[in-house]
Each structure stands twice: as structure tokens, then as C-alpha cells.
VOGU-3710 file (C-alpha; in Angstrom, 3 decimals, decimal comma):
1> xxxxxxxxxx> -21,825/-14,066/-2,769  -17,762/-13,151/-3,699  -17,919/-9,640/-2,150  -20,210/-11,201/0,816  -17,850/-14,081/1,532  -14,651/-11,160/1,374  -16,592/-8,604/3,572  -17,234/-11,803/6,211  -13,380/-12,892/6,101  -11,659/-9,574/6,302
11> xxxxxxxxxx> -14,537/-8,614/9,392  -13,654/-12,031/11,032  -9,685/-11,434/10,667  -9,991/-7,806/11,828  -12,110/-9,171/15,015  -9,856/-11,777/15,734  -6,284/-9,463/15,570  -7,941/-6,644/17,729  -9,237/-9,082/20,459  -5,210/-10,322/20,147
21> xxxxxxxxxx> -3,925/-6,826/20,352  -6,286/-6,101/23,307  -6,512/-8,426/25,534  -3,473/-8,163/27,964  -3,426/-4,457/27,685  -4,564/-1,960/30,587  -7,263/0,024/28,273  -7,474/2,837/30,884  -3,375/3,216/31,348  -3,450/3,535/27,309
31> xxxxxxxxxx> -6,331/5,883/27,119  -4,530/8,009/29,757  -1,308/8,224/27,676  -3,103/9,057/24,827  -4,943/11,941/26,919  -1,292/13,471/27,425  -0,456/13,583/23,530  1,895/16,729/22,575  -0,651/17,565/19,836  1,725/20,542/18,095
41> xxxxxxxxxx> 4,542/17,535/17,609  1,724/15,371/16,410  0,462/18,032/13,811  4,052/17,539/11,680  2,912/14,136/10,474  0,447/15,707/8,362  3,260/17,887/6,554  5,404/14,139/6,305  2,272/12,730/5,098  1,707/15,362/2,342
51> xxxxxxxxxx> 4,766/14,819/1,221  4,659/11,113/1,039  1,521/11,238/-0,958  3,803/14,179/-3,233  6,875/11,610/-3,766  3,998/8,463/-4,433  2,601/10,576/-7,488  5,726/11,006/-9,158  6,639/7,383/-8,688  2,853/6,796/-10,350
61> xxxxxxxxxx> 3,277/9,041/-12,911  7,001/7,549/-13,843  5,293/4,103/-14,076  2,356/5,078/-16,188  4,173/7,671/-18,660  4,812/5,372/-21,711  1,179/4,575/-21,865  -0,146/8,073/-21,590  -1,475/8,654/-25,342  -2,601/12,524/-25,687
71> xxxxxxxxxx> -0,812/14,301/-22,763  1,600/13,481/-19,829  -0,706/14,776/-17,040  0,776/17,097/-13,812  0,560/16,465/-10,319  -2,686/18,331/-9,755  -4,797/15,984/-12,064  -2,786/12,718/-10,465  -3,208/13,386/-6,843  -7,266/13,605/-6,735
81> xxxxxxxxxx> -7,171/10,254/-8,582  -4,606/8,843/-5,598  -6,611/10,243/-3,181  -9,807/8,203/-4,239  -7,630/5,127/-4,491  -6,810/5,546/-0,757  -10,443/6,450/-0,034  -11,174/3,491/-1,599  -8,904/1,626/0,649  -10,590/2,997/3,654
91> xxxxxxxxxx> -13,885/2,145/2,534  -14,054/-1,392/1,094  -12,196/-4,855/1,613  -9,054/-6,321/0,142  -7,497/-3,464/-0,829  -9,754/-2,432/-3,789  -9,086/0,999/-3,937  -6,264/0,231/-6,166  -7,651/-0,910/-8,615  -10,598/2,203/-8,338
101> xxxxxxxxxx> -7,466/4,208/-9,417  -6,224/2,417/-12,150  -9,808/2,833/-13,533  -10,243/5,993/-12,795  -7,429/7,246/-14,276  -7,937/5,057/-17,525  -10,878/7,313/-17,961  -9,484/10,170/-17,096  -6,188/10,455/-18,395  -7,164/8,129/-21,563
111> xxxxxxxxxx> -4,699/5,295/-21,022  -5,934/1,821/-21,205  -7,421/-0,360/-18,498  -4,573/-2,979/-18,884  -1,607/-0,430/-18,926  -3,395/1,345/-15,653  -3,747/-1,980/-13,431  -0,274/-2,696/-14,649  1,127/0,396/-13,127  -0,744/-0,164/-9,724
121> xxxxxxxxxx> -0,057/-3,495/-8,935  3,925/-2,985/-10,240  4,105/-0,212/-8,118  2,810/-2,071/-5,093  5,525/-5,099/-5,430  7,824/-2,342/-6,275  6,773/-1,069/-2,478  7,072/-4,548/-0,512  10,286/-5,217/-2,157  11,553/-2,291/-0,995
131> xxxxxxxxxx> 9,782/-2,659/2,209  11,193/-5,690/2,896  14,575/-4,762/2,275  14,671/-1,729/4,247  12,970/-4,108/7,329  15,504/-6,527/6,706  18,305/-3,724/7,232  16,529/-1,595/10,513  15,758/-5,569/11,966  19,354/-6,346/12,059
141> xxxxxxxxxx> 20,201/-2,973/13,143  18,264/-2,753/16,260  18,968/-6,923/17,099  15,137/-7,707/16,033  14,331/-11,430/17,375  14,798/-13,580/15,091  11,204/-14,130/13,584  11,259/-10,314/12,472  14,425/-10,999/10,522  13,666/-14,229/8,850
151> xxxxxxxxxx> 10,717/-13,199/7,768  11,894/-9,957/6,640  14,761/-12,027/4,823  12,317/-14,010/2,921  10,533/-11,043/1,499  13,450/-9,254/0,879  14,956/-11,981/-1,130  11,698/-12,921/-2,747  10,470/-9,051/-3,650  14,414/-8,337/-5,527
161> xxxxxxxxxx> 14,290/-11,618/-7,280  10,759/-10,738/-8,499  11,444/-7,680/-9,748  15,243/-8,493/-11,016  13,061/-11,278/-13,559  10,274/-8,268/-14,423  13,518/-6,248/-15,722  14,975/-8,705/-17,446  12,384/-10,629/-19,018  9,499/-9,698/-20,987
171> xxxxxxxxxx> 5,781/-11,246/-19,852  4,069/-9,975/-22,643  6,203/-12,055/-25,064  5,638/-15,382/-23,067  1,703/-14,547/-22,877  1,394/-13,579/-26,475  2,338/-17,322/-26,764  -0,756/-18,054/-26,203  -2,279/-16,701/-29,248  -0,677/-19,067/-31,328
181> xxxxxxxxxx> -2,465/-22,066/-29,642  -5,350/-23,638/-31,749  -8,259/-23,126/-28,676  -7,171/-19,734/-28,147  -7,190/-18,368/-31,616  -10,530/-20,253/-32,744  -12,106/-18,247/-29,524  -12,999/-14,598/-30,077  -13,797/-14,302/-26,356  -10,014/-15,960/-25,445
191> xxxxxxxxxx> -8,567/-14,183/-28,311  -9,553/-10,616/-26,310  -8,621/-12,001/-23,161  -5,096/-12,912/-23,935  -4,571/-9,280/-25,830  -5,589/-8,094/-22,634  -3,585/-10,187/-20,385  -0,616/-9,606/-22,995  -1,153/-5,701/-22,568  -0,807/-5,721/-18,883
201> xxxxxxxxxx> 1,861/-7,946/-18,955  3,792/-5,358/-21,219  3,454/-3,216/-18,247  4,452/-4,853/-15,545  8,249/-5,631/-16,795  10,418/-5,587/-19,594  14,082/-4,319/-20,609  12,013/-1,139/-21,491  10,777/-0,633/-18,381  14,320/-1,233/-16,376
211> xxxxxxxxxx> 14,480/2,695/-16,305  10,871/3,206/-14,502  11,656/0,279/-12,136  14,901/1,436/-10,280  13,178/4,867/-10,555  10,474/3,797/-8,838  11,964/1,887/-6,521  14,283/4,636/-5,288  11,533/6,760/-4,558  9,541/4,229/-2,908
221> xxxxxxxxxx> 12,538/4,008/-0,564  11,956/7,581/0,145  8,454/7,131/0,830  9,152/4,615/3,085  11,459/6,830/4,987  8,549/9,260/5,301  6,356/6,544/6,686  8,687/5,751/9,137  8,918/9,000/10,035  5,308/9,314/10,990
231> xxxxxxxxxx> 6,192/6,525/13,579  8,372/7,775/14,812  6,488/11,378/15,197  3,526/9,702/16,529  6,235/7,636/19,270  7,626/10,799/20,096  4,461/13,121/20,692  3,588/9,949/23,569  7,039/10,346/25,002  8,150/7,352/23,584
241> xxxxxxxxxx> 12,247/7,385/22,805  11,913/5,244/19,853  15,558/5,094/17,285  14,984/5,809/13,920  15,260/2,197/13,115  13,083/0,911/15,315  10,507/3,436/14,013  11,715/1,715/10,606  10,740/-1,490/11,626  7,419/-1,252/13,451
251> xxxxxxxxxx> 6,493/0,924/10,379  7,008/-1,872/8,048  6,055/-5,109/9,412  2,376/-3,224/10,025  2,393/-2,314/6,914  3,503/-5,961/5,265  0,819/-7,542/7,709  -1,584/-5,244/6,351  -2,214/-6,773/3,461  -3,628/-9,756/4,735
261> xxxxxxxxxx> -7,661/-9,702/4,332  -9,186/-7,671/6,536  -11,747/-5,093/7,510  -11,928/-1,863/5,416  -9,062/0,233/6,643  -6,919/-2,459/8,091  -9,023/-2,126/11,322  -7,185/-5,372/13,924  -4,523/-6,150/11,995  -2,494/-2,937/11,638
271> xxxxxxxxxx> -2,944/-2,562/15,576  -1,557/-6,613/15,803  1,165/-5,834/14,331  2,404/-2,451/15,653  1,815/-3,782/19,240  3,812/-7,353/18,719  6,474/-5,248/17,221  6,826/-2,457/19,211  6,840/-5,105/22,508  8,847/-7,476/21,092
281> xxxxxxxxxx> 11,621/-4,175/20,894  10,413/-3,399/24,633  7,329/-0,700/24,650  5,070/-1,344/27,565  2,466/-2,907/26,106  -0,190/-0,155/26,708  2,070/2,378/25,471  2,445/-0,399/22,444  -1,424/-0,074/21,983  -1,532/3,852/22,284
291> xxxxxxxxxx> 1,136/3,816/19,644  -1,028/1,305/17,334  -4,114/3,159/17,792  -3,083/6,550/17,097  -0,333/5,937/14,010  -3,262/3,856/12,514  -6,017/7,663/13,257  -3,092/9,584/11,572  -2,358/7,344/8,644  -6,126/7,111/7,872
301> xxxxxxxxxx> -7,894/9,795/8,827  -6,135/12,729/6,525  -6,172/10,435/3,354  -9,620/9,407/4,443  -11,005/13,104/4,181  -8,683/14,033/1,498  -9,568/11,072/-0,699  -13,654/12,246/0,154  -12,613/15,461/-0,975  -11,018/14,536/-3,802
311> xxxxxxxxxx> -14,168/12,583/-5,167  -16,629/15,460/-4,808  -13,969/17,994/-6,915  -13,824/15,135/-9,209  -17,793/14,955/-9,507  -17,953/11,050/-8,365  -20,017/9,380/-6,252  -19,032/6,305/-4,024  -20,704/4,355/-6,540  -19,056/5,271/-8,307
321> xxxxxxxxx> -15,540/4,388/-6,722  -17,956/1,004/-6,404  -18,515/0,358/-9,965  -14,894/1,124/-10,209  -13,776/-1,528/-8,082  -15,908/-4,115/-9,879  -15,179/-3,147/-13,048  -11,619/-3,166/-12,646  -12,351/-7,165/-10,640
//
């Protein structure tokens, strides 16, 4: 009833941002622009992508080296597992191919459950902080209205402060706490759960982990870069003069709207988003929709196939990238 209730939510949010996105726009002036797409400028986003997903491995692998036990895996055994995280993505709601990954490569790579959801989800408020920052800096620089840049201001200031108290503090040593309360330590069942809670904690901050942090972070700036990049590709193969910055920006509010619950693949509210943007900075609207429609095809659809790919060299099954997901719930 969980999953049912989730699939309903994210299908009625997706339904209601599309109809938004759609429903000043002249369909047939955007389907014409998208007719007249320089395809050979359009075909460099795939090399940006590839190297996005290149620079989001080694930010993975920085994050989850201290818990690797037998081996510090390469690239080649990494990427597959990424791959099926984004498939996963595609494929079911709320973002649940992230923690398919972390599973996966528990079992793959022989590093516990704990440590491997720790390294996902740090690495993904590693991302919005540095998201949000790098919004809050291409929003002032292109004179965003105002709403982009207090919001962008909010999650720029929340995301540091986050992760300045991750580097400094240490969660496992406030949740380890809990072991020394009476209910807790005359429970077998709470016992486990705290030493796993405590375990992923250890992960997710810590002076020890200052190092992987700023590591990370830098090269999630560089991602980043790379995503707005593809924007601004995309922009350019429509004829669309967009500035770096304001390639910037569109990129990241649609992302940072993204993670509200939606439809597998962001389907509505990645289009609601790259359309407000792009005509709050002056796009024509239709050209605002054939911008939405066809960043969103080249963001998904190579990761899509790549991430299906991936699965069958790995010998999985989707129900396996299923069982993943729950397990990992």
C-alpha cells in the first residue's frame, strides 16, 4: 500500500507540472523548432555526459574507499553499478535507484550495507549543496528575479551549514549514545538497529572524513559544470543564445525541483521547471518547452540504455534492481 500510495503521488505531481508547463504553450511552434535541431551540435552532449558520469565515479569511489575491505575497486567495476542506479532512477519513484546502488555495490564490492547508503545519500547533499551554491552565484550573475535567488540563498546557506556540522562533528558518537540506554540494550532487535544506524552515521561525517568531503565536493562542482554544459548544448543546437550562466541556472533549479515526488524519470516536473526558468530569463515560451523537452530526452535517454546495458553485463534482472530497492527501504 507504501509503494502504491508513492507510485499515485509522484503520477499525480508529474500530471499536474506537465499540464502547468503546457498549457500556454503553442505545441505545434515547439514541435517545429524541435524539427530544425542541429543534430551534429546536439551529438557533443553525449561526450559531456560521459564524462560527467567519469568525474561522478571518482567522487563515489573517494566517498566509499575507507570502507572497501578486500580491494579498492577501478572505474570499470564502479560505473556498471552507477549505471543501474540511474536506470533505477528512470524506472521507479522517489528516486530509488540510489539506494539499488548502494546495495548493489555492498554485494559486489563487499562493503557493508550501512557504509554503502552512507556514501549515496552524502554524496547527494554533497551535490545540492554545491548546487545551490553555484545557482546562488549564476542567479545573481544574470539579475535572476528575486524568487530564484532567495530560494537559491536558502539552500545554499542550508546545504554548507549541513555539511560544515558533518565535518566537524561525529554522528556515530551521538547515536552510539543510544546503546547505553536501558530499552535499547535489553532489546536485541534495537541493539542491531542502533549498530546499524551508528555505522551509517560513521559514514556520513566525521573529522575523518573532512578529506573525502571537500574532495567530493570539488568534483561535484565540476560535474555540475558539465551539466550545465549540456544546457547549454541542447540551447544552442535550437538556436537559442543562452550565457553560460544562464545555462547554469536553468540547469540547476530543474535539477533541485527534481527531487520533489514524482513520476519515474522526473516526467512534469523537470519540464516545470526548465520552462519557468528559462521564461522568467526571457525564452519564448515554446522555445522554453522545446528546451525542457529535449534536455530532459538527452539527460535520460543515454543513462537509460546505458544503465539497461549495464544490468544485463552484470547478469541482473529488474527484479532484481526491485528487490534492491526494497531491501535497501
Amino acid at each position: 500500500m507504501r509503494r502504491l500510495a508513492l507510485v499515485a503521488l509522484g503520477l499525480a505531481v508529474s500530471a499536474v507540472a506537465l499540464f502547468l508547463a503546457v498549457r500556454s504553450v503553442d505545441l505545434g511552434e515547439t514541435w517545429g523548432l524541435l524539427g530544425r535541431t542541429d543534430l551534429p551540435l546536439l551529438a557533443l552532449t553525449l561526450v559531456v555526459i560521459a564524462g560527467q558520469v567519469l568525474i561522478r565515479t571518482l567522487r563515489w569511489r573517494m566517498l566509499l574507499r575507507p570502507f572497501l575491505i578486500a580491494h579498492r575497486p577501478g572505474l570499470p567495476r564502479l560505473i556498471p553499478v552507477l549505471l543501474v542506479g540511474y536506470l533505477g532512477n528512470s524506472v521507479l519513484p522517489a528516486r530509488l535507484g540510489e539506494p539499488v546502488r548502494a546495495v548493489l555495490v555492498a554485494r559486489r564490492e563487499r562493503v557493508g550495507v550501512p557504509e554503502a547508503l552512507a556514501s549515496v545519500y552524502l554524496e547527494r547533499l554533497i551535490d545540492v549543496a554545491v548546487l545551490a551554491v553555484l545557482v546562488l552565484v549564476a542567479a545573481a550573475l544574470v539579475g535572476a528575479p528575486a524568487w530564484i535567488v532567495q530560494v537559491a540563498a536558502v539552500a545554499a546557506a542550508g546545504g554548507v551549514l549541513l555539511l560544515g556540522i558533518l565535518a566537524v562533528a561525529n554522528p556515530a558518537s551521538l547515536v552510539a549514545m543510544a546503546h547505553r540506554l536501558p530499552v535499547v540494550g535489553g532489546s536485541r532487535r534495537l541493539s542491531v538497529a542502533v549498530e546499524m544506524v551508528t555505522r551509517f552515521a560513521a559514514g556520513m561525517g566525521g573529522r575523518g572524513r573532512v578529506a573525502a568531503i571537500f574532495g567530493a565536493a570539488a568534483l561535484s562542482g565540476v560535474a555540475w559544470a558539465l551539466d550545465a554544459t549540456t544546457f547549454w548544448l541542447v540551447g544552442r543546437s535550437l538556436g537559442l543564445e543562452l550565457a553560460p550562466a544562464e545555462a547554469m541556472l536553468i540547469a540547476g533549479v530543474t535539477v533541485l525541483v527534481t527531487a520533489v515526488p514524482s513520476a519515474p524519470g522526473y516526467v512534469g516536473t523537470f519540464e516545470l521547471a526548465a520552462v519557468s526558468v528559462a521564461t522568467a530569463l526571457g525564452v519564448p515560451q515554446s522555445a522554453a518547452l522545446g528546451l525542457a523537452l529535449l534536455a530532459h530526452a538527452v539527460a535520460l535517454m543515454p543513462l537509460t540504455v546505458a544503465g539497461g546495458v549495464s544490468l544485463v553485463a552484470m547478469g541482473l534482472s529488474v527484479g532484481d534492481v526491485t528487490r534492491s530497492a526494497e531491501a535497501a527501504t
